[in-house]
C-alpha positions as a Markdown table, in Angstrom:
| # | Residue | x | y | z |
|---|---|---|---|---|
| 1 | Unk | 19.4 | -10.5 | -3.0 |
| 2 | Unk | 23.3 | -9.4 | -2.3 |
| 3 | Unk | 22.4 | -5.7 | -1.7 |
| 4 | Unk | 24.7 | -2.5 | -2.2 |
| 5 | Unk | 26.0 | -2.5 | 0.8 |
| 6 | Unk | 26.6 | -5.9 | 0.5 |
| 7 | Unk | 28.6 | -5.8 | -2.4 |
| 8 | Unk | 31.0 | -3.4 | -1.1 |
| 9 | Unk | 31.4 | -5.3 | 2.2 |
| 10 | Unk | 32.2 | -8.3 | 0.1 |
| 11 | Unk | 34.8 | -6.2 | -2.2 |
| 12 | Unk | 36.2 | -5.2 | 1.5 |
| 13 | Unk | 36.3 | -8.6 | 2.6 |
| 14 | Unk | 38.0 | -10.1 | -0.8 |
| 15 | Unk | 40.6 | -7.5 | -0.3 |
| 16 | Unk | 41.5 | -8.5 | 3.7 |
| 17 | Unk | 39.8 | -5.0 | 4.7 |
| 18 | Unk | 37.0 | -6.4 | 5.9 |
| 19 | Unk | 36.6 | -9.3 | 9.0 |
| 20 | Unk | 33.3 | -10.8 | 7.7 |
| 21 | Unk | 30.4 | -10.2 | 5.0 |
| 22 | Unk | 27.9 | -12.8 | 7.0 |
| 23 | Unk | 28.1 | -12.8 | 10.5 |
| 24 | Unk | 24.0 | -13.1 | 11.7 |
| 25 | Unk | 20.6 | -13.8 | 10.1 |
| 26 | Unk | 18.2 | -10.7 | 11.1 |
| 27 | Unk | 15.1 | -12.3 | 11.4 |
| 28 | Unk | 12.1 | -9.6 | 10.8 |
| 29 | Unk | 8.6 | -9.5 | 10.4 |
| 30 | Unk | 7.5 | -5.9 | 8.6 |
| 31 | Unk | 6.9 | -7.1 | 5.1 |
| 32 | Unk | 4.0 | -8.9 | 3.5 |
| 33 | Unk | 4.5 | -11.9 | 3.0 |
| 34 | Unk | 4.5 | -12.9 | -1.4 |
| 35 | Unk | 3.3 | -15.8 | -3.8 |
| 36 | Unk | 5.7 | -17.5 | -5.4 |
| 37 | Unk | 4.5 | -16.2 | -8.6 |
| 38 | Unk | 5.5 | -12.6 | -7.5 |
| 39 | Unk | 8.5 | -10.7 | -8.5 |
| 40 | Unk | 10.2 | -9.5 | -6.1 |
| 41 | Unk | 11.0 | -5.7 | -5.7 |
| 42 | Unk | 14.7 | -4.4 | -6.5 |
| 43 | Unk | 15.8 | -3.9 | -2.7 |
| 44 | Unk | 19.4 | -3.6 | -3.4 |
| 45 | Unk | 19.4 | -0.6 | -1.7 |
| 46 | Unk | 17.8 | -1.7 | 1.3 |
| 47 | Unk | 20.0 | -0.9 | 4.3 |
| 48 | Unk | 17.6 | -2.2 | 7.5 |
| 49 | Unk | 14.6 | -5.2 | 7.8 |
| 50 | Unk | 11.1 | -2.9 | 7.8 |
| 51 | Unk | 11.0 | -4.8 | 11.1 |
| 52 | Unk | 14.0 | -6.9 | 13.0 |
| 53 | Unk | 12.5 | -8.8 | 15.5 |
| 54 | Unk | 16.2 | -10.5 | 16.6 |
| 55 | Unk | 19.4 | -11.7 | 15.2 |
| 56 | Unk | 21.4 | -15.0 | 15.4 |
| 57 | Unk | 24.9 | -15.8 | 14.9 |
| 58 | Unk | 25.5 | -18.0 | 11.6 |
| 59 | Unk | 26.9 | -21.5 | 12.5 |
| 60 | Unk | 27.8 | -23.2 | 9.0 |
| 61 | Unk | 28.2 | -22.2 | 5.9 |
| 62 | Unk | 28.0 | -23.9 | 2.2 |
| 63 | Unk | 27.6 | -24.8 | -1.0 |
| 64 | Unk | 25.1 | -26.2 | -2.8 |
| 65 | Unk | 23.6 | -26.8 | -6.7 |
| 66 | Unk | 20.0 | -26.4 | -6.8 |
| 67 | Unk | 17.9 | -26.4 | -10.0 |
| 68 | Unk | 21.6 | -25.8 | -11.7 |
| 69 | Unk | 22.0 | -22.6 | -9.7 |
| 70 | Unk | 25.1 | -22.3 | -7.8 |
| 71 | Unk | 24.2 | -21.4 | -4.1 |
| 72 | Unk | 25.7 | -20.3 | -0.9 |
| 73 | Unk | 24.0 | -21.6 | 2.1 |
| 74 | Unk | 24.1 | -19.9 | 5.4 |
| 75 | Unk | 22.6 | -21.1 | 8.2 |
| 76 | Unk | 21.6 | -20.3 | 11.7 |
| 77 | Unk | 19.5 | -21.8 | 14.7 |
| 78 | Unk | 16.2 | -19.8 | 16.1 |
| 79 | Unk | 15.9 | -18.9 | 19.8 |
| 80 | Unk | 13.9 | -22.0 | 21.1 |
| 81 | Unk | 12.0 | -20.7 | 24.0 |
| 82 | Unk | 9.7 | -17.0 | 22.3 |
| 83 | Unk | 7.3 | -17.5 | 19.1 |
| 84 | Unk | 8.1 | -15.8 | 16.0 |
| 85 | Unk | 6.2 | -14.8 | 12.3 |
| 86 | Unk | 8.8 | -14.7 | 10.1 |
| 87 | Unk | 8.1 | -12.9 | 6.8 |
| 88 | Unk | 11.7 | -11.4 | 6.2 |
| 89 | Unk | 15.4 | -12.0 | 6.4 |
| 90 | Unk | 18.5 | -10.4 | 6.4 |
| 91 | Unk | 22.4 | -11.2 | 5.9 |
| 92 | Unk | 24.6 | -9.0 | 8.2 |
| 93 | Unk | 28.1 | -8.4 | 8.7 |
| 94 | Unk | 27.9 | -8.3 | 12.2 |
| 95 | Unk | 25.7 | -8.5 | 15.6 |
| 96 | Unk | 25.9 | -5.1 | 15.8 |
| 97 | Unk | 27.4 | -1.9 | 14.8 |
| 98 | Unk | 30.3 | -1.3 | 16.8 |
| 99 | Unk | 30.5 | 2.4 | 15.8 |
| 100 | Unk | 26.6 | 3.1 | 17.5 |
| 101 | Unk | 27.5 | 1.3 | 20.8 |
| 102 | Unk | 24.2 | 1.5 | 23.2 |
| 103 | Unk | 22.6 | 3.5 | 21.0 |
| 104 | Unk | 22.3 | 1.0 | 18.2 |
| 105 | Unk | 19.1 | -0.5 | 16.9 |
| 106 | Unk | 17.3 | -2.0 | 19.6 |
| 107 | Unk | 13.5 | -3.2 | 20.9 |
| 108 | Unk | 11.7 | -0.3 | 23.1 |
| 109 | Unk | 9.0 | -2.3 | 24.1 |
| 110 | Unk | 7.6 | -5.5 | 23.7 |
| 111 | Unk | 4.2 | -5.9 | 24.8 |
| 112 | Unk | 5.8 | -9.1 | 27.1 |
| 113 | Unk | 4.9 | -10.8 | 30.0 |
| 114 | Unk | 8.3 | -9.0 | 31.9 |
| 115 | Unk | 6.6 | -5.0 | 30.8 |
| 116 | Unk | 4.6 | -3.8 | 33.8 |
| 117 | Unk | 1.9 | -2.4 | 31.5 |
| 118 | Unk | -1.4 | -1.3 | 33.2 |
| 119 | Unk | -4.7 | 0.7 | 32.2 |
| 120 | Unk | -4.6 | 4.2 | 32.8 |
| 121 | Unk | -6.2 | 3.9 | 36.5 |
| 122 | Unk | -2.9 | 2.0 | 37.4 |
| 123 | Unk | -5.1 | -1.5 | 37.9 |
| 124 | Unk | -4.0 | -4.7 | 35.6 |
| 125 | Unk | -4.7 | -5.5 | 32.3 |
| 126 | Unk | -6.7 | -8.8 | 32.6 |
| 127 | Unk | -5.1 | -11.9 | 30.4 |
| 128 | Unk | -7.3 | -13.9 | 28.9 |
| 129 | Unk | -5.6 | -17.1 | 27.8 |
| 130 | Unk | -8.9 | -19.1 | 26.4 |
| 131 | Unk | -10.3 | -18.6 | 22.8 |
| 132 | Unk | -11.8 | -15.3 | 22.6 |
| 133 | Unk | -14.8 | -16.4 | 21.0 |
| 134 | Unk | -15.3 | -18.7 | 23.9 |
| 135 | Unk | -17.3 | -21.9 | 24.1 |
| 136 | Unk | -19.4 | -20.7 | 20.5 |
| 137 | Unk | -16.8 | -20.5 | 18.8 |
| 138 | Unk | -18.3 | -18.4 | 16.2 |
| 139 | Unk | -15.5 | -16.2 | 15.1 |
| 140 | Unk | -16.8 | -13.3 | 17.3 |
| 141 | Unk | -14.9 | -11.6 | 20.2 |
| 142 | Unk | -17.2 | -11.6 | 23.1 |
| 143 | Unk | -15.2 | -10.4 | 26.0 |
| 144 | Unk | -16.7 | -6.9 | 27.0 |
| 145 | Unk | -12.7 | -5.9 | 27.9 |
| 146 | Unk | -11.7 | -2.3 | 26.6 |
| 147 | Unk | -8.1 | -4.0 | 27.0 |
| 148 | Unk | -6.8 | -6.8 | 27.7 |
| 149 | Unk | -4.0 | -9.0 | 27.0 |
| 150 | Unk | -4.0 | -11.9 | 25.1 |
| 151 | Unk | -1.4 | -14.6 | 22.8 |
| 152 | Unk | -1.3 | -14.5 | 19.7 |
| 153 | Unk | -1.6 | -18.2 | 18.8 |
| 154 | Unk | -5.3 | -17.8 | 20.2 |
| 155 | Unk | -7.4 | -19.9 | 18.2 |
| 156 | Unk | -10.0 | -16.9 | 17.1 |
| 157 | Unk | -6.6 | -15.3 | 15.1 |
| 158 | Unk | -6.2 | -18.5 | 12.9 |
| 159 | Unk | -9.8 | -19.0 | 11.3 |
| 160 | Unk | -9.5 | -18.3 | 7.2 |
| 161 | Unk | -11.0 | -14.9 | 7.4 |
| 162 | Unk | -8.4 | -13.3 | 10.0 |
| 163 | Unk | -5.2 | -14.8 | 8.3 |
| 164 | Unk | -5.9 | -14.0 | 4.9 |
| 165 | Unk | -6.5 | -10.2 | 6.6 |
| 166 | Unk | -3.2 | -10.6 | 8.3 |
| 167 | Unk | -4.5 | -9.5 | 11.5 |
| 168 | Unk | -2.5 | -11.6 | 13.7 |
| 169 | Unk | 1.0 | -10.3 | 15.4 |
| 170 | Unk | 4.0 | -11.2 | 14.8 |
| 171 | Unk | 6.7 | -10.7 | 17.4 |
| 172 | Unk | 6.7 | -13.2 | 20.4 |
| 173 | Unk | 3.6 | -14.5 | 21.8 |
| 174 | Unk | 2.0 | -11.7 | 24.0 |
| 175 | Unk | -0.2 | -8.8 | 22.3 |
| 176 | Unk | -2.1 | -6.3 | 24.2 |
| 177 | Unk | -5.4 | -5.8 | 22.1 |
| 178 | Unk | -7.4 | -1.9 | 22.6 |
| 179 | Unk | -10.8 | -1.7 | 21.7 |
| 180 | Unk | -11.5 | 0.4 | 18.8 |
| 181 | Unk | -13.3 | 3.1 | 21.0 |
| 182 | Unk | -11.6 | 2.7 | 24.4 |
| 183 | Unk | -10.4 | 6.5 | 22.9 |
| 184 | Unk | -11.7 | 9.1 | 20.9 |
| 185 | Unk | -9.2 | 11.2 | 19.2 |
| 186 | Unk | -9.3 | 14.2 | 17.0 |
| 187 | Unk | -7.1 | 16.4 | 15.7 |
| 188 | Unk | -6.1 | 20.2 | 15.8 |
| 189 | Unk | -3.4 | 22.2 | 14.4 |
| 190 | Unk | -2.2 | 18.8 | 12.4 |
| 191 | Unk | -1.8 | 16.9 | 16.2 |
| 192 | Unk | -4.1 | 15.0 | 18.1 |
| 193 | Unk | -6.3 | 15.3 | 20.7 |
| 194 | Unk | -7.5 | 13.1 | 22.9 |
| 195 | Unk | -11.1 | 13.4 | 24.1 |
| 196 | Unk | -12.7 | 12.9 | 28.0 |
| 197 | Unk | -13.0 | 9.7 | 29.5 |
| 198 | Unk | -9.3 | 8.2 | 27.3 |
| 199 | Unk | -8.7 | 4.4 | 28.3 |
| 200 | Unk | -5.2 | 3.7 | 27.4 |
| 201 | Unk | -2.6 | 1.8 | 28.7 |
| 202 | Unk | 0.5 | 3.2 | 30.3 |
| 203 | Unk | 4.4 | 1.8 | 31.8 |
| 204 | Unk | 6.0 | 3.7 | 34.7 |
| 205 | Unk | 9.7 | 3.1 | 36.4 |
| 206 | Unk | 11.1 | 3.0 | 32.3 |
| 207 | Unk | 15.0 | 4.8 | 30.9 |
| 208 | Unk | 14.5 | 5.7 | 27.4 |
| 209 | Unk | 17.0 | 8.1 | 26.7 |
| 210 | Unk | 17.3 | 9.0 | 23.0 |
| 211 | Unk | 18.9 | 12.2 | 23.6 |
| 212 | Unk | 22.4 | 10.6 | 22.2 |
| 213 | Unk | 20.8 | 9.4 | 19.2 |
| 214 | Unk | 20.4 | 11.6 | 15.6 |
| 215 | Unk | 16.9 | 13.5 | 14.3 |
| 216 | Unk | 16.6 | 11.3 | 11.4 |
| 217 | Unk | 16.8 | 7.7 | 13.8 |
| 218 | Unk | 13.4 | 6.4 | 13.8 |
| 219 | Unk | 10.9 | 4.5 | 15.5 |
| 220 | Unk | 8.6 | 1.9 | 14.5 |
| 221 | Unk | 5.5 | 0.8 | 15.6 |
| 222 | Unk | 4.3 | -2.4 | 14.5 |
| 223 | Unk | 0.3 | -3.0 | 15.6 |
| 224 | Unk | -2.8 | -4.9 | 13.8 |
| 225 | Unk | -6.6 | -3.9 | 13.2 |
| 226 | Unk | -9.0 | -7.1 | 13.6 |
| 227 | Unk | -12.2 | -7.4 | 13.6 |
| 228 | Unk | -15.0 | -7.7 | 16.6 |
| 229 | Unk | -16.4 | -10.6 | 13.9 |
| 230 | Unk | -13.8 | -12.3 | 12.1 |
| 231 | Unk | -16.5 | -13.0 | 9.0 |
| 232 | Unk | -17.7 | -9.6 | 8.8 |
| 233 | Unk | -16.8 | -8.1 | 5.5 |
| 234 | Unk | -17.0 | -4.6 | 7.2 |
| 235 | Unk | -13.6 | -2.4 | 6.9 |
| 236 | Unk | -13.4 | 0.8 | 9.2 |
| 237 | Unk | -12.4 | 4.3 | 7.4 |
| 238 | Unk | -9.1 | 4.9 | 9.5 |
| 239 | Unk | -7.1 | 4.0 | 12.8 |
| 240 | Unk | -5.1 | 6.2 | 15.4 |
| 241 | Unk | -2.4 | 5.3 | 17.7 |
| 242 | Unk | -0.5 | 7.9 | 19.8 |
| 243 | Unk | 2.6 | 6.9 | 22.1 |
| 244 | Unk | 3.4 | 9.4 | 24.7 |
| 245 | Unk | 6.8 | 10.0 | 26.2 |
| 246 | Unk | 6.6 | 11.3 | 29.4 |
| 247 | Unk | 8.1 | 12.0 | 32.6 |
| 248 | Unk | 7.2 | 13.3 | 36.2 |
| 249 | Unk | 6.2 | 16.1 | 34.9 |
| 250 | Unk | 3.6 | 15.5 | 32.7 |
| 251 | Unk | 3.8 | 18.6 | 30.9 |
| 252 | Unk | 6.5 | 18.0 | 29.2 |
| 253 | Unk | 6.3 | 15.3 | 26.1 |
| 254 | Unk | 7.3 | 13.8 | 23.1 |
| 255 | Unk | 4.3 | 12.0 | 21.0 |
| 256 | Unk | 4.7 | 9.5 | 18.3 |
| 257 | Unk | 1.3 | 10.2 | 16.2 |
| 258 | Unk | -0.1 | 8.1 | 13.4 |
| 259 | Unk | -3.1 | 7.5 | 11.4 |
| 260 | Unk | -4.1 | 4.6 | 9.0 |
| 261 | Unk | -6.6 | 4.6 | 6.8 |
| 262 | Unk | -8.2 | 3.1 | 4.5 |
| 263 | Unk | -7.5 | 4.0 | 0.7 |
| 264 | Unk | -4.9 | 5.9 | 1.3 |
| 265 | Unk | -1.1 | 6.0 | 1.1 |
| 266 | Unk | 1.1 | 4.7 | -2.1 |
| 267 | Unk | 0.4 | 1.4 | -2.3 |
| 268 | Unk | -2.9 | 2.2 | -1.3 |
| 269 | Unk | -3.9 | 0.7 | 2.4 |
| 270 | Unk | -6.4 | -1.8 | 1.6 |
| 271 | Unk | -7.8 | -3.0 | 4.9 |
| 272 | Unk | -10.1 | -5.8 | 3.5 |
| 273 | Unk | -6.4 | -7.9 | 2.3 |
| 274 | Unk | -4.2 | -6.7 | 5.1 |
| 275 | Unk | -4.3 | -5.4 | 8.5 |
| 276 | Unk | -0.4 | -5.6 | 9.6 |
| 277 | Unk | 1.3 | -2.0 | 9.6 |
| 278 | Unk | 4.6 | -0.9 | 10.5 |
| 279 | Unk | 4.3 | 3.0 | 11.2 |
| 280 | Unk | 7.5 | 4.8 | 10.6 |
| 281 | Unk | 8.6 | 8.4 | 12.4 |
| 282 | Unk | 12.0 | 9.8 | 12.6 |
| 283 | Unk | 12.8 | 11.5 | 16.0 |
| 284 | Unk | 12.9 | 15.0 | 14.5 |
| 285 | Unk | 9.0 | 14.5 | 13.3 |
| 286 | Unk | 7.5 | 13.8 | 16.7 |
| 287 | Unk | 5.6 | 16.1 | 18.5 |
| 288 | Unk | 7.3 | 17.3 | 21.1 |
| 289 | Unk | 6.9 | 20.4 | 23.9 |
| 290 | Unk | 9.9 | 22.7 | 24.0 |
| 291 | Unk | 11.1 | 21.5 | 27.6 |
| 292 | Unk | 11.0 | 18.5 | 26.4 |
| 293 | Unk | 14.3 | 16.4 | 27.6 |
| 294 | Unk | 14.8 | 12.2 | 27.2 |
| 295 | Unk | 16.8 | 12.2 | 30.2 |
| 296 | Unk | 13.2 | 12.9 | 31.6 |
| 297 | Unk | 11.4 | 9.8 | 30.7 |
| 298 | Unk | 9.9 | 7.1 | 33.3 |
| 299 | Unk | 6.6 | 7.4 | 31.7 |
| 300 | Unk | 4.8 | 5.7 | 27.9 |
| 301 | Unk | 1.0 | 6.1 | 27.7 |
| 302 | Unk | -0.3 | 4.3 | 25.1 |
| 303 | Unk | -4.1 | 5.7 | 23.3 |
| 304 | Unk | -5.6 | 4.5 | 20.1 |
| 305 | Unk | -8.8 | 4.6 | 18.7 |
| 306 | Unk | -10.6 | 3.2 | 15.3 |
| 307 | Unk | -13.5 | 5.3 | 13.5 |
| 308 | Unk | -16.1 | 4.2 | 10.9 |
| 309 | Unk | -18.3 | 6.8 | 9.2 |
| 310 | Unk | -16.4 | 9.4 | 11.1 |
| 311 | Unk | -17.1 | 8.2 | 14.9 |
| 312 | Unk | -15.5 | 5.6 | 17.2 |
| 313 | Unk | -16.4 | 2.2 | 17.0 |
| 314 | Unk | -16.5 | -1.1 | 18.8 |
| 315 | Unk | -16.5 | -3.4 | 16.1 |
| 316 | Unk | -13.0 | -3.5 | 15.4 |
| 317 | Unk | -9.7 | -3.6 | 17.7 |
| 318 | Unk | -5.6 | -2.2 | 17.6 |
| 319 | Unk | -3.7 | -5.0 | 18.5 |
| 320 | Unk | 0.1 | -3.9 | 19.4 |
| 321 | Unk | 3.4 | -6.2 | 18.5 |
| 322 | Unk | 6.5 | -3.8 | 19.4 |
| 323 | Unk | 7.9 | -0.6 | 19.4 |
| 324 | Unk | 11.6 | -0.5 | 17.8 |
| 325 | Unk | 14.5 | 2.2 | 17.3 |
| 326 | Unk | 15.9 | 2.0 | 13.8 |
| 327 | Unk | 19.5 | 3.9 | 14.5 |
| 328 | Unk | 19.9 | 4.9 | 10.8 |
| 329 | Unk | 22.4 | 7.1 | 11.1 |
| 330 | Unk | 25.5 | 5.9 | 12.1 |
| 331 | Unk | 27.7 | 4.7 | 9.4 |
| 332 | Unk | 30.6 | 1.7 | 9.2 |
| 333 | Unk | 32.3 | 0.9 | 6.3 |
| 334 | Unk | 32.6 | -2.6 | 7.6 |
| 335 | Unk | 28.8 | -3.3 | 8.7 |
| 336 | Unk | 25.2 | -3.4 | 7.0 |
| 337 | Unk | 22.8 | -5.5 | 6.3 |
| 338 | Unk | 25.1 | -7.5 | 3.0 |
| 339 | Unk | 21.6 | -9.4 | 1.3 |
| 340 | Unk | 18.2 | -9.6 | 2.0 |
| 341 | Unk | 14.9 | -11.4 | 1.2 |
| 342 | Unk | 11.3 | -11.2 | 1.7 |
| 343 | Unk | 9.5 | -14.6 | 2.3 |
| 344 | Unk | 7.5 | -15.9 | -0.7 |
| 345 | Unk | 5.8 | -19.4 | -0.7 |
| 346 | Unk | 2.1 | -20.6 | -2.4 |
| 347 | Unk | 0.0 | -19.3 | 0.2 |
| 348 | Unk | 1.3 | -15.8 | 0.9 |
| 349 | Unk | 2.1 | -17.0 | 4.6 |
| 350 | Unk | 4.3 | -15.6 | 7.7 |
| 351 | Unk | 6.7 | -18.7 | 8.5 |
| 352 | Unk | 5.7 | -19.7 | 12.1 |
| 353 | Unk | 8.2 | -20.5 | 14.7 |
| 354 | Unk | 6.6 | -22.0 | 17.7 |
| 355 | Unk | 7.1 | -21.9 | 21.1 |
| 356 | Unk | 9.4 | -24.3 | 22.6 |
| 357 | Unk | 10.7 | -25.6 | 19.4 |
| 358 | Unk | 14.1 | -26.1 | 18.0 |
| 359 | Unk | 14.6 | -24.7 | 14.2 |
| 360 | Unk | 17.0 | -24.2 | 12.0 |
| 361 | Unk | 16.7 | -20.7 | 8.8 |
| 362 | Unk | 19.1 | -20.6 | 5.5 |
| 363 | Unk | 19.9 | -17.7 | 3.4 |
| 364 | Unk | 20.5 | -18.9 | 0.0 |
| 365 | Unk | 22.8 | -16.5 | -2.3 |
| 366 | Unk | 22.6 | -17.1 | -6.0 |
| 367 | Unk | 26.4 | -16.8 | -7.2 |
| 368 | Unk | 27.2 | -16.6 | -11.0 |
| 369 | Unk | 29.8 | -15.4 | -13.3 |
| 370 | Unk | 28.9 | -12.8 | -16.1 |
């Protein structure tokens, strides 16, 4: 779909005011995937991916006739080394907005080999490379880890039960996965609070200085609930994350707080057909101490904890992809995401892009006369 933005970029580029329409594929992974019998929603005004993951230059451009549709083919070649779930795509003018400069769109954190994440006690977060239902191979998680750090291509996350559920990440191929009760938080005065005895994970020795960017910019958390036993038909009733910005003096914060839970929300969140989230706050609605500066920063704690029937529970875990800055403030006549597309095939599937392989994505735009 050619969105509004797209269509005056294109206008712009017909007249000679504009350098390019299609520059780079963003390649994101925020939306459900569809059937192929599913219409589409109207995202012409879509102006960002729910969730970029990267972007890659287009090499080749052209024209095709397919089921007597005219069609412009735009194609582009995938990083070869990092694993990818695809589920949406994106046509933009350019690599990057120019008029943001370093405070542009960008990955916080990862989850990667290359972050220095530990528990809260400072000591590492054991890896555990094996299936995580080990030699039974039953489906159940049987490590007695509160955290730990695991791929995502683990066997356990592709049994029939998990991937109709969604619960598998998306971005590259390292998750860290916290138990459902490694926390127990509550809330007061609409924030939360986090109880005695908190495991979380935290990063030290980071710069994340957002001090230059607008209120309204947002971040976005992308993270998935799965279950202790893969076959168990049991849903929990909600699930809380909180991302603390810190410094040396740890007094002085910014939180990013968010709940899940099931039922709620518009679409409702279902947990029993999908367990993917991306959790959206603007800058302006984090919870924040008055001293509170960016410039400060060195410091991310990381709590979560899932409740059933009101109280923590072990039967279910938070597995975190990324953490992204959306700058959606900064305007440029001559760049924006120009079309865009959510994936849609028979099975309602993420498109997988190994490790270690070479792959080539298209963007097809439908062109007419009327």
């Amino acid at each position: 779909m050619i969105t509004n933005t797209g269509k005056s970029i294109i206008a712009k580029y017909l007249l000679g005011q504009a350098p390019a329409y299609a520059s780079y594929l963003a390649i994101g992974c925020g939306q459900k995937p569809l059937d192929t019998s599913a219409s589409p929603a109207d995202n012409s005004a879509r102006e960002n991916l729910a969730f970029e993951m990267f972007r890659v230059p287009i090499t080749s451009r052209g024209y095709v006739v397919e089921d007597n549709i005219s069609k412009i083919v735009l194609t582009a070649e995938l990083p070869t080394e990092e694993r990818y779930e695809i589920s949406e795509v994106g046509v933009y003018s350019a690599g990057s907005n120019p008029s943001a400069g370093s405070y542009d769109s960008k990955t916080v954190v990862a989850f990667s080999t290359t972050e220095n994440w530990t528990k809260e006690n400072a000591t590492e977060i054991t890896t555990i490379t094996g299936p995580l239902d080990g030699s039974a191979n039953d489906d159940v998680i049987e490590t007695t880890e509160y955290i730990f750090k695991t791929n995502t291509d683990n066997r356990i996350f592709f049994n029939p039960e998990r991937s109709e559920r969604y619960e598998r990440c998306r971005f590259l191929n390292n998750v860290i996965v916290m138990r459902g009760d490694s926390s127990n938080i509550t809330e007061s005065a609409g924030h939360f609070v986090i109880g005695s005895g908190a495991k979380y994970i935290k990063i030290t020795g980071v710069s994340i200085d957002f001090s230059k960017n607008t209120p309204i910019d947002e971040l976005r958390l992308a993270f998935s609930i799965i279950n202790k036993d893969g076959e168990s038909l049991t849903v929990p009733d909600e699930a809380k994350i909180m991302i603390e910005f810190t410094g040396s003096d740890t007094s002085k914060f910014a939180r990013f707080e968010t709940t899940v839970t099931n039922g709620a929300g518009t679409p409702a969140v279902n947990f029993a057909t999908n367990r993917y989230f991306i959790k959206t706050k603007q800058l302006q609605e984090l919870y924040r101490t008055n001293d509170f500066t960016w410039s400060s920063v060195n410091t991310i704690n990381i709590y979560s904890c899932i409740k059933d029937g009101g109280v923590v529970t072990d039967n279910f875990y938070i597995m975190l992809d990324a953490l992204r800055l959306e700058n959606v403030s900064t305007t440029n006549p001559l760049y924006g995401l120009t079309g865009y597309a959510v994936i849609q095939n028979d099975t309602s599937e993420t498109i997988i892009k190994s490790s270690n392989t070479s792959n080539y994505i298209e963007f097809r735009f439908s062109i007419g006369v009327s």
